[in-house]
C-alpha positions in Angstrom: -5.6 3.5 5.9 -2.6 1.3 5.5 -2.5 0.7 8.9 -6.0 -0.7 8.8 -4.6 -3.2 5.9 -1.9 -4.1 8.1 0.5 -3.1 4.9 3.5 -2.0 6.9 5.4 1.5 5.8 8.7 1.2 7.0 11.6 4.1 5.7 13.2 1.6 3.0 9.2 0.8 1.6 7.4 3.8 1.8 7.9 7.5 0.7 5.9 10.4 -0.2 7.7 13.3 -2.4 5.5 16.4 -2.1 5.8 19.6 -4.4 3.4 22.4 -4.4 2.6 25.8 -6.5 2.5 29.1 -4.9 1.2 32.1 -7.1 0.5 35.7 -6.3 -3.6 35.9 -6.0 -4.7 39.4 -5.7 -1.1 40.4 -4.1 -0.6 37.4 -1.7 1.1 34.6 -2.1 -1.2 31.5 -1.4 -0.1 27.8 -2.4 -2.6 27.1 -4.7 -1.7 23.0 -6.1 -0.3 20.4 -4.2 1.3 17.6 -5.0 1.5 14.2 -3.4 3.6 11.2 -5.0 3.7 8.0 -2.8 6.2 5.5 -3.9 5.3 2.1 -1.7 7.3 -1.3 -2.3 4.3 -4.2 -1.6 4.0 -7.5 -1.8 1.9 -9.1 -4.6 -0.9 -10.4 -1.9 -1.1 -7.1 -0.5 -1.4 -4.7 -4.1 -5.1 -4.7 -3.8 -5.7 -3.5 -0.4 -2.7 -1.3 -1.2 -4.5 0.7 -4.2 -8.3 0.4 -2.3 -6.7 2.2 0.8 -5.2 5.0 -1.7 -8.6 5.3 -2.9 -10.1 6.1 0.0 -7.5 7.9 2.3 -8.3 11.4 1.0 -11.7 12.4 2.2 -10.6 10.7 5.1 -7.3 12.6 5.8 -7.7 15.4 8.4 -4.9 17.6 6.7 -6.1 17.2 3.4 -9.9 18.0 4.3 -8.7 21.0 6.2 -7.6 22.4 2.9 -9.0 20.6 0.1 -11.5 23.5 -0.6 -8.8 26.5 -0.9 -5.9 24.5 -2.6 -6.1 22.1 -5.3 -4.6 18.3 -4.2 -3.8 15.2 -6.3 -1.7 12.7 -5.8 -0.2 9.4 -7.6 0.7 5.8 -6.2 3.3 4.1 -7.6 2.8 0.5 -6.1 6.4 -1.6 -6.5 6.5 -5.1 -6.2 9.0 -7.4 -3.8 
C-alpha cells in the first residue's frame, strides 16, 4: 500500500516491532493476539496518504487474511515527521 503512494520505506524510515500471545487452548499452544507497531518517519506532504494506506492495508494483506479469523491482529502507526 505504500508502494502504491510512492512513500518510500527504507531501513533508517520504516520499522515494524511485532509481539504476539501464545496461550494453552484445550492443551495446545496456539498464538492467539498479535501485535503489529509500525514506526514510519514521513514527510509532512506525504502524512495523509501515509495514514489512508494504514487504513486500508489489512483486509488487503495476504498474511493477515490468512489468519485474521483464528488469531486476533491490531496494529498502531506511529507517523514521525522529517
Amino acid at each position: 500500500m505504500l508502494a502504491k503512494e510512492k512513500i518510500a520505506t527504507p531501513d533508517d524510515r520504516y520499522q515494524a516491532d511485532v509481539t504476539g500471545d501464545i496461550e494453552d487452548v484445550d492443551g495446545i499452544l496456539k498464538i492467539v493476539r498479535i501485535n503489529v507497531k509500525y514506526k514510519l518517519k514521513i514527510t509532512a506532504e506525504k502524512k495523509q496518504k501515509a495514514e489512508a494506506a494504514f487504513g486500508m492495508y489489512l483486509p488487503h494483506c495476504p498474511a493477515a487474511q490468512s489468519v485474521v479469523n483464528c488469531i486476533d491482529i491490531s496494529h498502531d502507526l506511529d507517523l514521525v515527521e522529517i
